[in-house]
C-alpha positions in Angstrom: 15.4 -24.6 10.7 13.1 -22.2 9.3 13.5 -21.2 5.8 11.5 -17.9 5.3 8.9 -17.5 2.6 9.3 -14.5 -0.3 6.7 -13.1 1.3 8.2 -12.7 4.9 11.7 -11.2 3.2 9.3 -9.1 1.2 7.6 -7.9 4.2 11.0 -7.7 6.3 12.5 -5.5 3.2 9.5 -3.2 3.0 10.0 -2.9 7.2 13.3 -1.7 7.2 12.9 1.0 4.0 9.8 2.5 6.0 11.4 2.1 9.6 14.3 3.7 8.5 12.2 6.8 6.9 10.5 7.3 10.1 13.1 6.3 12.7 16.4 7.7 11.3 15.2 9.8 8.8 12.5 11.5 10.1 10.5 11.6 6.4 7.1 9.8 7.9 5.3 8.6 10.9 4.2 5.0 10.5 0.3 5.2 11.8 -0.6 1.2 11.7 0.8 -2.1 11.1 -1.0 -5.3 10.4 0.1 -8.6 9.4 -3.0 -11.5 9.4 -2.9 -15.0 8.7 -6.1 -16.1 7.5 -6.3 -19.4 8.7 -9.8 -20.9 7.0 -7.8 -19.9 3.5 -4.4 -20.3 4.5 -3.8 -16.6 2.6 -1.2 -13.9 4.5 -1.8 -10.0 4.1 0.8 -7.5 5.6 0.8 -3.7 5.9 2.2 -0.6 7.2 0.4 2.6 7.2 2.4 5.9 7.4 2.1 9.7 6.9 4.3 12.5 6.3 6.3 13.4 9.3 4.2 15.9 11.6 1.3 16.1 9.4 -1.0 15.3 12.2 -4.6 13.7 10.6 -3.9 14.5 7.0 -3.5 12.5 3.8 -1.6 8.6 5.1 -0.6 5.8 2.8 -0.7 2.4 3.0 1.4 -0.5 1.7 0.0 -3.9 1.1 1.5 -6.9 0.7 -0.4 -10.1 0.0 0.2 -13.5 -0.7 -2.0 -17.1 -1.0 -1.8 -20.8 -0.4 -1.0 -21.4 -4.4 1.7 -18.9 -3.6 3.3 -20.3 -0.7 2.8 -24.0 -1.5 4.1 -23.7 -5.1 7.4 -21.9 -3.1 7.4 -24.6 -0.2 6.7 -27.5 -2.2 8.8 -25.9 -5.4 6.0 -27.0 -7.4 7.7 -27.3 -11.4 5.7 -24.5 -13.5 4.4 -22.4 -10.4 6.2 -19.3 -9.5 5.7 -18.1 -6.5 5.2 -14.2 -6.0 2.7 -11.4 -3.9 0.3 -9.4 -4.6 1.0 -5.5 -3.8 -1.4 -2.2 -3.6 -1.4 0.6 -2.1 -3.6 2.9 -0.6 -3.9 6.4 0.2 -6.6 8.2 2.4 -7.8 11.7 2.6 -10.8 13.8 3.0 -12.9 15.7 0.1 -15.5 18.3 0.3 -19.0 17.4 -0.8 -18.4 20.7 -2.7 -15.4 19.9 -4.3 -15.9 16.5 -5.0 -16.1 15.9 -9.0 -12.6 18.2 -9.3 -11.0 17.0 -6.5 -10.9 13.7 -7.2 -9.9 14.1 -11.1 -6.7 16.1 -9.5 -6.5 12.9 -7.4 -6.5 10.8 -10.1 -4.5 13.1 -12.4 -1.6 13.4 -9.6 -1.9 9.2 -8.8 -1.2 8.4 -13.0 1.3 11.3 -13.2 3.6 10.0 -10.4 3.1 6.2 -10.9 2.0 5.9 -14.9 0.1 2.6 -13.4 -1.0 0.0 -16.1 -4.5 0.4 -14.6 -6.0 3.5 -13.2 -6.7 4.2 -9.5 -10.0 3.2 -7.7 -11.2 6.1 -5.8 -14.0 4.8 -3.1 -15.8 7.6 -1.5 -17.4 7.2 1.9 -19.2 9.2 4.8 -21.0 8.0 8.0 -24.9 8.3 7.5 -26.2 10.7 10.1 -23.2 12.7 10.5 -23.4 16.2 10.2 -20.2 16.3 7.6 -19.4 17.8 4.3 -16.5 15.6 3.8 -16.4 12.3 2.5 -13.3 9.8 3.2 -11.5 8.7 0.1 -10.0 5.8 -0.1 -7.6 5.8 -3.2 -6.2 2.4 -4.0 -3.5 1.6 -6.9 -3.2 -2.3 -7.6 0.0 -3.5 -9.3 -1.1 -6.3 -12.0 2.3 -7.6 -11.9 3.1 -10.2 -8.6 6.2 -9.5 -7.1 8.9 -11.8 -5.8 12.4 -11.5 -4.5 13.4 -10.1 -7.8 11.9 -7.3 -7.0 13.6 -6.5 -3.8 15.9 -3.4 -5.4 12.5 -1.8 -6.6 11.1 -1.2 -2.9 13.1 2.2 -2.0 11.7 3.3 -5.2 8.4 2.2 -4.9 8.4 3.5 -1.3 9.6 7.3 -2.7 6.5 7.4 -4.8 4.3 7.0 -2.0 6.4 9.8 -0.6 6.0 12.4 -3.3 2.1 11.1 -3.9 1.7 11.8 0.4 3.6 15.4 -0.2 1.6 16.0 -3.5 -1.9 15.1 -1.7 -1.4 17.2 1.2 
């Protein structure tokens, strides 16, 4: 019988909290899901993508969920001294104007460490396609938790999954 890893009740748990939001609540669209098993490295990485309900090509989120073979072996194998966990970030993406760019993405940052207080700032990667005629760049704003997450964790995820909420309301 199978006997599923942290990371697939973690992934299953984050599902049904952002599901939920879009299906019976209405609160977001979900935009993209991916979940890849990298077989050369034996590594699994899961997310869901989403955006406010309605708000057509605006500001979308990201939630990432990651683990490796040290993780899951140290879980399957119960390896004494190893604690198996996941590795979470998320991401949010939105456009800036060229013009704009030095204050918009301090109010970025500024709205990113007021609603989560991370341990570690967020990494704002800006982006454009050479050769287009565009004044907007694509930013790609990713917060990375230090702290690995395991089943523990599990009451945390409707909280965690409200301040990607409010960040997606305070972005637009």
């Amino acid at each position: 019988m199978f006997d599923p890893t942290i990371f697939d009740n973690l992934k299953v748990a984050f599902e049904n909290e952002l599901y939920d939001l879009d299906n019976l609540d209405r609160m977001i669209d979900i935009t993209g899901r991916r979940d890849m098993l990298d077989m050369a490295v034996m590594s699994r990485e899961f997310s869901l993508s989403f955006r406010l309900a309605g708000s057509g090509d605006g500001v979308t989120a990201e939630l990432m969920l990651d683990t490796s073979l040290r993780d899951l072996s140290a879980e399957i194998l119960e390896l004494k001294g190893e604690k198996a966990a996941c590795g979470l970030a998320i991401r949010f993406h939105t456009l800036v104007e060229a013009n704009d760019l030095e204050v918009r993405c301090r109010e970025i940052e500024r709205c990113i460490v007021d609603i989560w207080m991370p341990e570690e700032g967020p990494v704002q990667t800006l982006s454009r396609v050479f050769g287009e005629e565009s004044e907007r760049y694509r930013n790609q704003v990713e917060l990375r938790f230090r702290r690995r997450i395991g089943e523990e964790q599990m009451d945390d995820i409707p909280e965690l999954i409200e301040h990607a909420v409010r960040t997606l309301e305070a972005l637009a």
